[in-house]
Biopython code that builds the backbone (N, CA, C, O; Angstrom):
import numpy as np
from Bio.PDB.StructureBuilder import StructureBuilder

atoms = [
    (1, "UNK", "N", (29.515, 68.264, 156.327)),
    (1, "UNK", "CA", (29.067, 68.244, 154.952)),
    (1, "UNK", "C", (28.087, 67.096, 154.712)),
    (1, "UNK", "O", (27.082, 67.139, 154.003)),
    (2, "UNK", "N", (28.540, 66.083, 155.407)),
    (2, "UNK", "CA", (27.968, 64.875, 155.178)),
    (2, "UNK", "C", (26.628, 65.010, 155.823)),
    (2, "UNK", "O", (25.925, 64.053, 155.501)),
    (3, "UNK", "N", (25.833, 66.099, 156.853)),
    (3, "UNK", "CA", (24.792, 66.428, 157.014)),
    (3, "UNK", "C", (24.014, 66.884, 156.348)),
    (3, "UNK", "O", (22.846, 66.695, 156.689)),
    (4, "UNK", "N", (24.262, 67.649, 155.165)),
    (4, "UNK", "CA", (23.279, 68.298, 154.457)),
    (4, "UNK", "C", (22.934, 67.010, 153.450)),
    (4, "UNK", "O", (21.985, 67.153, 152.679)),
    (5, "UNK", "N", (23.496, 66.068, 153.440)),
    (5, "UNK", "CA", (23.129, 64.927, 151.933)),
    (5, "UNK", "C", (21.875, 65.066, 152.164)),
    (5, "UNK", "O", (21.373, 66.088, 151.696)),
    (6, "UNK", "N", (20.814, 63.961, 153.069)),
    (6, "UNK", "CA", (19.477, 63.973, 153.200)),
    (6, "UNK", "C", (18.494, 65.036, 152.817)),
    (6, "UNK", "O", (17.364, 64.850, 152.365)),
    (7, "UNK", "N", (19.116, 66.233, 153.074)),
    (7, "UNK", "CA", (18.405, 67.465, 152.710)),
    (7, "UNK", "C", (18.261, 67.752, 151.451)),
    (7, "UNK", "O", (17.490, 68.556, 150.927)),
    (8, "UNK", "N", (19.434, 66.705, 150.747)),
    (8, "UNK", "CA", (20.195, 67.725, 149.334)),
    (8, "UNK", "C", (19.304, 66.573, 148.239)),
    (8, "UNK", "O", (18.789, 66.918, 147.176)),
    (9, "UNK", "N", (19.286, 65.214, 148.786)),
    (9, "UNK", "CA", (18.941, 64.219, 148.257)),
    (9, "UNK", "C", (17.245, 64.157, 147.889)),
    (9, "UNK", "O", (16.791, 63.704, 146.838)),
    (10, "UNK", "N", (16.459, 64.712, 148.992)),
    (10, "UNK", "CA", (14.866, 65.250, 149.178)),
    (10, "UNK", "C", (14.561, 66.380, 148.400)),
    (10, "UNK", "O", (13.457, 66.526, 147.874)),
    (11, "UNK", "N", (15.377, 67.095, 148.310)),
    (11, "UNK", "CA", (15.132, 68.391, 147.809)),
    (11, "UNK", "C", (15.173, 67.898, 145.869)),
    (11, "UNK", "O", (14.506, 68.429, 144.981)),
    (12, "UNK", "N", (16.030, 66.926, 145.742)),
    (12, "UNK", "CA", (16.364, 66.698, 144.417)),
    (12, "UNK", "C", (15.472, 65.856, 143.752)),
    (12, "UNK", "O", (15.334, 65.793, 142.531)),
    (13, "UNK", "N", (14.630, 64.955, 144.933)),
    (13, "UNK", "CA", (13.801, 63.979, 144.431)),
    (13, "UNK", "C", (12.292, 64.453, 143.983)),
    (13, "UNK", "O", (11.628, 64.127, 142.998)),
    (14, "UNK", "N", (11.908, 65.608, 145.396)),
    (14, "UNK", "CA", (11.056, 66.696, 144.968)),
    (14, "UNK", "C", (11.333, 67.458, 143.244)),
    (14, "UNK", "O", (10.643, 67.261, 142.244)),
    (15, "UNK", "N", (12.123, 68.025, 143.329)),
    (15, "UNK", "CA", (12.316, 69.022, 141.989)),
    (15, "UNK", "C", (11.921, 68.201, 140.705)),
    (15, "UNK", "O", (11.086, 68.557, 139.874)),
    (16, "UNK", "N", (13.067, 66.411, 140.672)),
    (16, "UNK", "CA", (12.553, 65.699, 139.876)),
    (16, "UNK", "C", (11.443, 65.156, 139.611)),
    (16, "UNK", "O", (11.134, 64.835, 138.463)),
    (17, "UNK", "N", (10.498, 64.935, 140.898)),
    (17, "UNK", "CA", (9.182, 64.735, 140.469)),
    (17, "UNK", "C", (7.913, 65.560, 140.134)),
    (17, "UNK", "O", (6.847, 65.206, 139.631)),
    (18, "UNK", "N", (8.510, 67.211, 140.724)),
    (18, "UNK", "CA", (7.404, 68.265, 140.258)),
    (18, "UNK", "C", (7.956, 68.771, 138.726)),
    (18, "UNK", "O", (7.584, 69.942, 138.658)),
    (19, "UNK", "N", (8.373, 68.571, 137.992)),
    (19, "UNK", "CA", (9.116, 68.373, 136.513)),
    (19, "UNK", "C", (8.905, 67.504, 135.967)),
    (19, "UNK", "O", (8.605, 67.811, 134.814)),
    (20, "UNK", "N", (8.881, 66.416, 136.144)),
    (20, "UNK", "CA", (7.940, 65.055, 135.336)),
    (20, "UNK", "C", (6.584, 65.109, 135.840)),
    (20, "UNK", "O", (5.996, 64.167, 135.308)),
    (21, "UNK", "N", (5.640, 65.864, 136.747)),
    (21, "UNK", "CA", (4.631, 65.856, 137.019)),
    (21, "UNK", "C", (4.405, 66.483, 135.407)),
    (21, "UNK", "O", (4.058, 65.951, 134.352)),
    (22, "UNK", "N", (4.906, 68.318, 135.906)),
    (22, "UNK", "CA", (4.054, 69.302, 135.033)),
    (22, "UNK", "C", (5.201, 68.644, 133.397)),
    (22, "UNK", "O", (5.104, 69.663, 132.713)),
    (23, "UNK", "N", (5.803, 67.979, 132.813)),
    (23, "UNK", "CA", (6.181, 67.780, 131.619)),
    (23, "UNK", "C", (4.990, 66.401, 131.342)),
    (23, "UNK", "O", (5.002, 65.958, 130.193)),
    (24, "UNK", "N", (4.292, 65.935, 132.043)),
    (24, "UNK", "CA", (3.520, 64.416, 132.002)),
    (24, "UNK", "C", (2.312, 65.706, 131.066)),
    (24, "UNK", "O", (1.737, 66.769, 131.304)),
    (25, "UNK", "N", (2.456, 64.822, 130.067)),
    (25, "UNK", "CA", (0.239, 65.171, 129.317)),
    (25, "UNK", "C", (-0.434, 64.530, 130.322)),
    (25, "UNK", "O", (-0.198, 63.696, 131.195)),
    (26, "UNK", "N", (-1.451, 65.261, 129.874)),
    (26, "UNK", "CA", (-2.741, 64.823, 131.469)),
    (26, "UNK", "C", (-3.383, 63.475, 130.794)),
    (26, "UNK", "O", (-3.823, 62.557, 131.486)),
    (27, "UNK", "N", (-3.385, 63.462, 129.387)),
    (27, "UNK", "CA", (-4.057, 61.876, 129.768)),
    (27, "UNK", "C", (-3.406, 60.781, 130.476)),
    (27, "UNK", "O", (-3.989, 59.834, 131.004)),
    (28, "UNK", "N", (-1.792, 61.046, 130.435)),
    (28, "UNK", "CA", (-0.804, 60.161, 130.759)),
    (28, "UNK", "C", (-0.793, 60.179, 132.795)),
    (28, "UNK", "O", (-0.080, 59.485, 133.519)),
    (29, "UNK", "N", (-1.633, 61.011, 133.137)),
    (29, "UNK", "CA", (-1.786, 61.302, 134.818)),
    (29, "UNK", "C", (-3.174, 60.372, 135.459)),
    (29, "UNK", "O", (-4.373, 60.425, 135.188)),
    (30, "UNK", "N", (-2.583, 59.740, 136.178)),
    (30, "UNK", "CA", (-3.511, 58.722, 136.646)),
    (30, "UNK", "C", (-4.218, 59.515, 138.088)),
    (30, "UNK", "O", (-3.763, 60.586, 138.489)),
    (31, "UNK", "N", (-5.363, 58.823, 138.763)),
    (31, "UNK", "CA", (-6.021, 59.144, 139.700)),
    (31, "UNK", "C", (-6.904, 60.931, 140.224)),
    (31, "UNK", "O", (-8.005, 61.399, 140.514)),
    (32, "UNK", "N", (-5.755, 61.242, 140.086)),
    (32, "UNK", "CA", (-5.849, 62.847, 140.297)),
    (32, "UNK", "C", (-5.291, 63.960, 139.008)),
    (32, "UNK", "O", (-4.355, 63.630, 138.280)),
    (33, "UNK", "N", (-5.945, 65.186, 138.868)),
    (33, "UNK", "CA", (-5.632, 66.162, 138.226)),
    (33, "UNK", "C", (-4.194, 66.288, 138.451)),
    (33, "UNK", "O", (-3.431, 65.941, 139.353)),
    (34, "UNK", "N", (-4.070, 66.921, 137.293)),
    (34, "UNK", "CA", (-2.469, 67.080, 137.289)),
    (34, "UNK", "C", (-2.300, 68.337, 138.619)),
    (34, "UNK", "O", (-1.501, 68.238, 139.551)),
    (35, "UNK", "N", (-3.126, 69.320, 138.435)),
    (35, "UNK", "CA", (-2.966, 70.087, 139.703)),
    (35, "UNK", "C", (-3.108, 69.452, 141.347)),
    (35, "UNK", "O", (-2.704, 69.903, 142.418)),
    (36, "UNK", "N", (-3.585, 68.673, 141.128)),
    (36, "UNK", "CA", (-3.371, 67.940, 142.530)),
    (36, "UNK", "C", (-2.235, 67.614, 143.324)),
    (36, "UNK", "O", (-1.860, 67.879, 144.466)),
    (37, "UNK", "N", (-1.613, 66.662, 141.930)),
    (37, "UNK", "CA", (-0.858, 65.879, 142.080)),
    (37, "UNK", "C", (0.752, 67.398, 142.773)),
    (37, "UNK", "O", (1.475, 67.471, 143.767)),
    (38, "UNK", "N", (0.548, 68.260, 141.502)),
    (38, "UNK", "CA", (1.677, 69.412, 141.531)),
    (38, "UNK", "C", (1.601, 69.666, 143.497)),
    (38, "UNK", "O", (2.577, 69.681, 144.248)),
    (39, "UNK", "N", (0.108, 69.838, 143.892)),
    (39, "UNK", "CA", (0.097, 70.524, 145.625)),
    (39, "UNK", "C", (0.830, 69.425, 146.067)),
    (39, "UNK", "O", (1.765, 69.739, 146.803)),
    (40, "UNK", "N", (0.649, 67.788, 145.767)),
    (40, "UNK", "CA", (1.059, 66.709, 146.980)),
    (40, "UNK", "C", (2.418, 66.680, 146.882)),
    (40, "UNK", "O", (3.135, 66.436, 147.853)),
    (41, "UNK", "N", (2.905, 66.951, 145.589)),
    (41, "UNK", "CA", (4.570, 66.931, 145.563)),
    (41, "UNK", "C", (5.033, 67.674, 146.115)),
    (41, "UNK", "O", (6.150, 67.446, 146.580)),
    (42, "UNK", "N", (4.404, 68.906, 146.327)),
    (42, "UNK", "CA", (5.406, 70.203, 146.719)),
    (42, "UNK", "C", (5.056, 70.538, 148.656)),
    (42, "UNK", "O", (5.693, 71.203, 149.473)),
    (43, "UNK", "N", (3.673, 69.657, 148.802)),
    (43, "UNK", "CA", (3.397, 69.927, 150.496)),
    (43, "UNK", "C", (4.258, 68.487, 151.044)),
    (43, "UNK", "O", (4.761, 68.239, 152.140)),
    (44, "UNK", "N", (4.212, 67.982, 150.250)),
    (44, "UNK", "CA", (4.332, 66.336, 151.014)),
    (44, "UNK", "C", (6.102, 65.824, 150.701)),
    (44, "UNK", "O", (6.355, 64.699, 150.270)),
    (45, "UNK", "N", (6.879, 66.561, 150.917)),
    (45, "UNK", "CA", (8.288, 66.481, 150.747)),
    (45, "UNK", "C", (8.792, 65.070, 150.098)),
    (45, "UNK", "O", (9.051, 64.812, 148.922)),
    (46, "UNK", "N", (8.849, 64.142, 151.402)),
    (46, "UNK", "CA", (9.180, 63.077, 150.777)),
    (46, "UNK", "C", (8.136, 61.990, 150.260)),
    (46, "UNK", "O", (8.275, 61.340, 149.224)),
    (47, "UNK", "N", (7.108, 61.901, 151.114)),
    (47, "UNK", "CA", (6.246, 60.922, 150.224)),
    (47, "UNK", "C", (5.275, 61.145, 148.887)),
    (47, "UNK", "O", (5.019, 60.378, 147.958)),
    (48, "UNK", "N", (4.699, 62.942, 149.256)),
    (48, "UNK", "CA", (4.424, 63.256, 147.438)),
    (48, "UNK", "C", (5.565, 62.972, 146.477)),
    (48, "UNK", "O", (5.141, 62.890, 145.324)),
    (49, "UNK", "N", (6.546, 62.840, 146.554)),
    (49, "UNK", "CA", (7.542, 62.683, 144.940)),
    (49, "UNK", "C", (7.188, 60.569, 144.759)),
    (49, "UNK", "O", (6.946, 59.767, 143.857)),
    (50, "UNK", "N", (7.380, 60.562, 146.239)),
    (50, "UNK", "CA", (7.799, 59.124, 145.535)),
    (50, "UNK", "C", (5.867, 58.289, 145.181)),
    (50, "UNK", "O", (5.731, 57.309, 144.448)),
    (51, "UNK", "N", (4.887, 58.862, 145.767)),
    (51, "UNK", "CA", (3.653, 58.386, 145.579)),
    (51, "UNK", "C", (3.317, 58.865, 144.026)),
    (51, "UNK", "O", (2.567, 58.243, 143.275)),
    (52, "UNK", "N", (4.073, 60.190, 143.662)),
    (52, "UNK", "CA", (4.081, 60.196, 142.024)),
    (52, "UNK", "C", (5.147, 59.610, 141.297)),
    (52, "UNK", "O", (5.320, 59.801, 140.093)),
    (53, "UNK", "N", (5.682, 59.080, 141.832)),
    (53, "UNK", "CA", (6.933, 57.970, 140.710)),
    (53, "UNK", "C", (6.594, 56.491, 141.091)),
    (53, "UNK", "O", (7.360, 55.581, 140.777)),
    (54, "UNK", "N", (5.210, 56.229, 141.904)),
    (54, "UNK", "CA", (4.955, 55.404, 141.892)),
    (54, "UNK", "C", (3.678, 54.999, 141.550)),
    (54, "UNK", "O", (3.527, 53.780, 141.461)),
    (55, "UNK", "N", (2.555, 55.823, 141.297)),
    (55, "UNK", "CA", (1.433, 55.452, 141.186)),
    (55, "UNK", "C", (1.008, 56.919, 140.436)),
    (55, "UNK", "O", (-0.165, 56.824, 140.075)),
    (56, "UNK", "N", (1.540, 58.147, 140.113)),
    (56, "UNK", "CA", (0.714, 59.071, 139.566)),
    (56, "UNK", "C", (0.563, 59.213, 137.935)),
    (56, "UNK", "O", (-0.259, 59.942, 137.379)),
    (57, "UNK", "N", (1.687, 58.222, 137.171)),
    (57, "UNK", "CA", (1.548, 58.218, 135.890)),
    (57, "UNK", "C", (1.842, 56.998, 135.084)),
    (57, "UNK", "O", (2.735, 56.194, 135.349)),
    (58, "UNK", "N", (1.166, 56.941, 134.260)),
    (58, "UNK", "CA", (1.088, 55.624, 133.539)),
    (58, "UNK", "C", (2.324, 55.095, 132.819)),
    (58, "UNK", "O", (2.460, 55.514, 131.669)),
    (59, "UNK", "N", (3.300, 54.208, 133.302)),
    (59, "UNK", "CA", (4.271, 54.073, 132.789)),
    (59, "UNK", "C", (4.220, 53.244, 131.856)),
    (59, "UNK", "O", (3.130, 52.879, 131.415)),
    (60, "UNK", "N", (5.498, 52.738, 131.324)),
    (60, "UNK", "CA", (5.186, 51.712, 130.193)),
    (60, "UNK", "C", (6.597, 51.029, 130.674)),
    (60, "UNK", "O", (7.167, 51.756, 131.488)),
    (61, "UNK", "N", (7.293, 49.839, 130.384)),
    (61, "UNK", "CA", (8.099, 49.546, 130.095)),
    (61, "UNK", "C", (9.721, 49.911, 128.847)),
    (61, "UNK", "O", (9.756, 49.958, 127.618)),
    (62, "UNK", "N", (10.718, 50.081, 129.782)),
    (62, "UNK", "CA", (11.426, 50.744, 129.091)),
    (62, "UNK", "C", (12.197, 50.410, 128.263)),
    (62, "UNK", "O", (12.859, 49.463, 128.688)),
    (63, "UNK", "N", (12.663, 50.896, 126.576)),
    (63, "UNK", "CA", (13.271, 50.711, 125.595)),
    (63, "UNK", "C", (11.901, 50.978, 123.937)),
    (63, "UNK", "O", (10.738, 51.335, 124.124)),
    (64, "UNK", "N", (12.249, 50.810, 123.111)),
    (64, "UNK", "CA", (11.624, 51.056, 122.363)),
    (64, "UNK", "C", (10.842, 50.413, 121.503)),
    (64, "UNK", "O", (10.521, 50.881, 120.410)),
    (65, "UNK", "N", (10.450, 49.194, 121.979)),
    (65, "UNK", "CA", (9.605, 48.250, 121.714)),
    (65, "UNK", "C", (9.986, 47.044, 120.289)),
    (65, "UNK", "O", (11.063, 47.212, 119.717)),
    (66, "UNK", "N", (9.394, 46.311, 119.983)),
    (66, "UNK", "CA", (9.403, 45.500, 118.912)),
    (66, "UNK", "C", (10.787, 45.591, 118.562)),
    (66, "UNK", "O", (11.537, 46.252, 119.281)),
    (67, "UNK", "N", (11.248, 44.962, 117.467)),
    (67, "UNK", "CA", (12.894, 44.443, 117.250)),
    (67, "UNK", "C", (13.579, 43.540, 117.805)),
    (67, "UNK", "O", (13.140, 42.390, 117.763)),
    (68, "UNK", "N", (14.717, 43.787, 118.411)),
    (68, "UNK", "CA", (15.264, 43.067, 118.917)),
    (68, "UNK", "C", (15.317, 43.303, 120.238)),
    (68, "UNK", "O", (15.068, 44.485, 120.473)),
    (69, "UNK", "N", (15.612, 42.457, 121.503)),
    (69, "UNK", "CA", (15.554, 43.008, 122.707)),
    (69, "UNK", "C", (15.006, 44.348, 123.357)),
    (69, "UNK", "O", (15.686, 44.838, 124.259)),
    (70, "UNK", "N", (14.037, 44.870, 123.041)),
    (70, "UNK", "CA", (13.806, 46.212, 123.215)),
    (70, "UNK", "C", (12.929, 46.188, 124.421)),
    (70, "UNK", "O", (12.000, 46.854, 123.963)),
    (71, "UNK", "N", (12.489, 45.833, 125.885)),
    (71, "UNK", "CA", (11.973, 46.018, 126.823)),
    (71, "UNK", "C", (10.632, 44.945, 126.840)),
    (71, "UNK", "O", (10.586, 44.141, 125.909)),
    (72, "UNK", "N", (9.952, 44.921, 127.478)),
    (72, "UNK", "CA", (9.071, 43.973, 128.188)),
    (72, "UNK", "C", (7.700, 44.458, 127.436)),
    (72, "UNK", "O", (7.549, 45.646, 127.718)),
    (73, "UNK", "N", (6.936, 44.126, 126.823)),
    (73, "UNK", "CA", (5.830, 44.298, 126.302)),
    (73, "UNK", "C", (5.807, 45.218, 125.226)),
    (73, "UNK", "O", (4.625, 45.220, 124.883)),
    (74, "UNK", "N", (6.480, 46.068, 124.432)),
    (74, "UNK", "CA", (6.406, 46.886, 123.446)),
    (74, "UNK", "C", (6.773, 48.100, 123.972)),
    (74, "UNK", "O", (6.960, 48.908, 123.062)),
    (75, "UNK", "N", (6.962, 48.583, 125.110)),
    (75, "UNK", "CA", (7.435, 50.081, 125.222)),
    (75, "UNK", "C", (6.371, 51.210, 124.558)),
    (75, "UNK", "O", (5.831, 51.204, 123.452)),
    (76, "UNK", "N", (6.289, 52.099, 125.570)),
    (76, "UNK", "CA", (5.131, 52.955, 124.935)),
    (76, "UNK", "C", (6.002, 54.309, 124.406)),
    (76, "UNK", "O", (5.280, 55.290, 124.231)),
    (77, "UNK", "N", (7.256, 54.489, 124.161)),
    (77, "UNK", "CA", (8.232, 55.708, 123.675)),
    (77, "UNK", "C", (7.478, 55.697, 123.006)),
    (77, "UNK", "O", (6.747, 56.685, 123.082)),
    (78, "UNK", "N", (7.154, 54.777, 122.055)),
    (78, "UNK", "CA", (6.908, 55.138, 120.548)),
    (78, "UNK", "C", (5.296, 55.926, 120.331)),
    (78, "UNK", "O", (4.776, 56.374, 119.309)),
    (79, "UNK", "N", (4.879, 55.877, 121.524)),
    (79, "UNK", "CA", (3.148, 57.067, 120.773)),
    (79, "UNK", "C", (3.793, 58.357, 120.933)),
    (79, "UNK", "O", (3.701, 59.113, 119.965)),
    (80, "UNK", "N", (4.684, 58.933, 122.364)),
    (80, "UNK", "CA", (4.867, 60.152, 122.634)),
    (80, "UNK", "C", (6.111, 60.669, 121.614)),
    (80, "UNK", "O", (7.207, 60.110, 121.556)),
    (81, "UNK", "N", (5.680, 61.967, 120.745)),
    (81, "UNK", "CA", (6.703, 62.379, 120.079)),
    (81, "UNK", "C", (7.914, 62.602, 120.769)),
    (81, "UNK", "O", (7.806, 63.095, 121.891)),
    (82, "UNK", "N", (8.916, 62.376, 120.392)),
    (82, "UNK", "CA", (10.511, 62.794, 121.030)),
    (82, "UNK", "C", (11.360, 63.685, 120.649)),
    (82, "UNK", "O", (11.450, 63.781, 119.425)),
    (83, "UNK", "N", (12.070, 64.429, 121.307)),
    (83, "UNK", "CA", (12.840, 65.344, 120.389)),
    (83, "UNK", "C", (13.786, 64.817, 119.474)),
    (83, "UNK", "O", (14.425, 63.952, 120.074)),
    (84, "UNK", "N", (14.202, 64.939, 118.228)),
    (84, "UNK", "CA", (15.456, 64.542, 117.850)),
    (84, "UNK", "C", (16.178, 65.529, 117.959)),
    (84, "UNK", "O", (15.747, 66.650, 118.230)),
    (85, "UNK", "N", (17.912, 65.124, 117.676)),
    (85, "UNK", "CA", (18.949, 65.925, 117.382)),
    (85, "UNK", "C", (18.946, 66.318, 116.058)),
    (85, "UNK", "O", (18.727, 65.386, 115.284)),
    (86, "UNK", "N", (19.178, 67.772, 115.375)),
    (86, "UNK", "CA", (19.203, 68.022, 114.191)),
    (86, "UNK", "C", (19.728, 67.032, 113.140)),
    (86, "UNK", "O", (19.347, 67.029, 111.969)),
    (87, "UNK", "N", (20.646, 66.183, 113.666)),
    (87, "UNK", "CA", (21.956, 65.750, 112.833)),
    (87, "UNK", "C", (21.188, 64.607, 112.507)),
    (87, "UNK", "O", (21.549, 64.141, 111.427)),
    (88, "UNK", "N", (20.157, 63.912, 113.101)),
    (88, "UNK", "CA", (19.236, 62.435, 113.234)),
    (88, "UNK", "C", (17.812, 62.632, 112.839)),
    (88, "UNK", "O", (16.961, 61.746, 112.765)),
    (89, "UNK", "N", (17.625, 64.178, 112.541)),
    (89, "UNK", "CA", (16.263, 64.021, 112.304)),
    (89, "UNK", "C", (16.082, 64.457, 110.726)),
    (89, "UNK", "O", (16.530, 65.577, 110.480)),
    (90, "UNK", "N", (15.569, 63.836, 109.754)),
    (90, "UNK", "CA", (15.285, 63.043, 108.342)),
    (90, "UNK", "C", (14.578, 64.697, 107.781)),
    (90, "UNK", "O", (14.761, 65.158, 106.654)),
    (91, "UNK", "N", (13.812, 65.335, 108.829)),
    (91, "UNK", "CA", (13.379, 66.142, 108.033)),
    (91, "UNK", "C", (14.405, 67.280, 108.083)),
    (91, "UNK", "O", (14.619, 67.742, 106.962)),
    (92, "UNK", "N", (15.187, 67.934, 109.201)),
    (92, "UNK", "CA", (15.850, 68.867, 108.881)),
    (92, "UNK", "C", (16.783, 68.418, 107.817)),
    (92, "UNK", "O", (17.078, 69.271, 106.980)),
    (93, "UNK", "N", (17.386, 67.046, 107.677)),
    (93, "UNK", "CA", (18.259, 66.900, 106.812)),
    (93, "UNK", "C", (17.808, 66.950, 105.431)),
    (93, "UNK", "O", (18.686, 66.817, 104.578)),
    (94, "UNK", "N", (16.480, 67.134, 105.006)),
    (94, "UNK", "CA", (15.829, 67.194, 103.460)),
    (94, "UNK", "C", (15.588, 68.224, 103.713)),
    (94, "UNK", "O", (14.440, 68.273, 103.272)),
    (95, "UNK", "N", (15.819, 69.361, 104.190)),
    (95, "UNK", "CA", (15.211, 70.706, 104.268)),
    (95, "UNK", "C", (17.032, 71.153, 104.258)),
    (95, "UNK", "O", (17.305, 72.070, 103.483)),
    (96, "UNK", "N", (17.821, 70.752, 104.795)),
    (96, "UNK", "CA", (19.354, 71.214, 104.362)),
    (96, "UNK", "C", (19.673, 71.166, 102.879)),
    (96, "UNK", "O", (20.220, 71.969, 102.123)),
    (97, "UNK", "N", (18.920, 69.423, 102.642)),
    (97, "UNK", "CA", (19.801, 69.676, 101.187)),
    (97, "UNK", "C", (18.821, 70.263, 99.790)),
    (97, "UNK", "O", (19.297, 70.325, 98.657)),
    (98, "UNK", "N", (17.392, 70.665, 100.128)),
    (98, "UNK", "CA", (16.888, 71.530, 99.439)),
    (98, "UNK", "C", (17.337, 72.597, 99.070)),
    (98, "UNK", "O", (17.412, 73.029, 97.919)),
    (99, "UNK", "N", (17.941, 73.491, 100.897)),
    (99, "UNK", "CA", (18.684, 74.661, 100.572)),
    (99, "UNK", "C", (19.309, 74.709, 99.914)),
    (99, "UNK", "O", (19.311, 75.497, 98.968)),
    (100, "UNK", "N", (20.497, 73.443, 100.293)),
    (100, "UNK", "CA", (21.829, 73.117, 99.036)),
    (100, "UNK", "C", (21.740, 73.599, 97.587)),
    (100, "UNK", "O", (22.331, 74.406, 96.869)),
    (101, "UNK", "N", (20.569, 72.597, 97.475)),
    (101, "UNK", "CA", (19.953, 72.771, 95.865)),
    (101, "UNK", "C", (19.644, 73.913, 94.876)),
    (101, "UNK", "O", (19.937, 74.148, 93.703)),
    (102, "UNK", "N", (18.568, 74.837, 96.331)),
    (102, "UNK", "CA", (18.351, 76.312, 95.817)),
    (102, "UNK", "C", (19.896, 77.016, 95.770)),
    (102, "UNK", "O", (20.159, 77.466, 94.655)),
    (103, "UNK", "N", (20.630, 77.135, 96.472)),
    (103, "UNK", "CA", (21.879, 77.576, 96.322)),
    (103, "UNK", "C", (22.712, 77.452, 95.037)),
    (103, "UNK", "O", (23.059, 78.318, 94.233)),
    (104, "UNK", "N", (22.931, 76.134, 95.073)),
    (104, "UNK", "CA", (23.296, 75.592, 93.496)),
    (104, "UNK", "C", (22.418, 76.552, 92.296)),
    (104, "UNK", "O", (22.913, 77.235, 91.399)),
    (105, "UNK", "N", (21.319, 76.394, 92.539)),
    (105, "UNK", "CA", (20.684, 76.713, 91.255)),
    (105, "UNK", "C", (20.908, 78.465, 91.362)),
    (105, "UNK", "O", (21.184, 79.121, 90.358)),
    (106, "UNK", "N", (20.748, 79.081, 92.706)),
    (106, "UNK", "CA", (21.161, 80.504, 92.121)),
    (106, "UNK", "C", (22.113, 80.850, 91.625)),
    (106, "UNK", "O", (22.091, 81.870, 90.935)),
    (107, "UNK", "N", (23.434, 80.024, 91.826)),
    (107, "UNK", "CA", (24.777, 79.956, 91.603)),
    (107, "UNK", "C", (25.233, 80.061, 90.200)),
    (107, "UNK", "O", (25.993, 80.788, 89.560)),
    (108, "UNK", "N", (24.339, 78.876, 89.942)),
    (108, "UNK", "CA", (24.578, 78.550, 88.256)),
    (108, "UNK", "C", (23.908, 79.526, 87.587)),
    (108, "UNK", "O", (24.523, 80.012, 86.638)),
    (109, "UNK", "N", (22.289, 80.156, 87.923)),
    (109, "UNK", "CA", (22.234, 81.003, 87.314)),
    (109, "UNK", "C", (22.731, 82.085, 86.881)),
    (109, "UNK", "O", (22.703, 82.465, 85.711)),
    (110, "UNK", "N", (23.349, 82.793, 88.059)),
    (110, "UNK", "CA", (23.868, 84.139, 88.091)),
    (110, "UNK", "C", (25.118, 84.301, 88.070)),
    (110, "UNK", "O", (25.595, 85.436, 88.097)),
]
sb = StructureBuilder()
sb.init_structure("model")
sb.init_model(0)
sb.init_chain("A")
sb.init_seg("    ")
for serial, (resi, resn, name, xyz) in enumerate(atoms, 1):
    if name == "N":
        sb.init_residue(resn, " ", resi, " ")
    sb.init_atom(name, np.array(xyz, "f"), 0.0, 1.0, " ", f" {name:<3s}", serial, name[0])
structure = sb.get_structure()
């Protein structure tokens, strides 16, 4: 069992880096086209993943910048939009309690 790790471990580092290749925006892709980069990951087993987690995209320092302790120079999270969770994001929750509202008001009317 303990033979297949190496295989299992390459195979995983590949997948993870042709998935942050094609999820990377292309301005955020350094040196080469993003299609480039997709052939070197997928011909070049182990050294395409790690030559793109090391040099193919512009990283930033991690945490969310300014405040308190938040990472080393400002963190760049904050240009790329992020998903929120429904429950955290400000607009579905003013668009819930609008509904609320319209509800109420058909309620009372009718």
């Amino acid at each position: 069992m303990l033979r297949y790790l190496p295989f299992l471990l390459i195979l995983a580092l590949t997948i993870y880096a042709f998935i942050d290749c094609l999820n990377t925006p292309e301005e955020e892709v350094k040196s080469l086209p993003k299609g480039v980069w997709v052939l070197i990951i997928l011909l070049f087993s182990i050294v395409g993943p790690v030559v793109w987690l090391l040099a193919g995209k512009k990283r930033t320092a991690a945490g969310g910048g300014g405040g308190f302790g938040g990472g080393f120079g400002g963190g760049g999270r904050a240009r790329r939009t992020q998903w929120v969770a429904p429950d955290d994001n400000p607009e579905f929750l003013r668009s819930l309690r609008k509904d609320e509202e319209k509800d109420k008001d058909k309620d009372d009317q009718g």
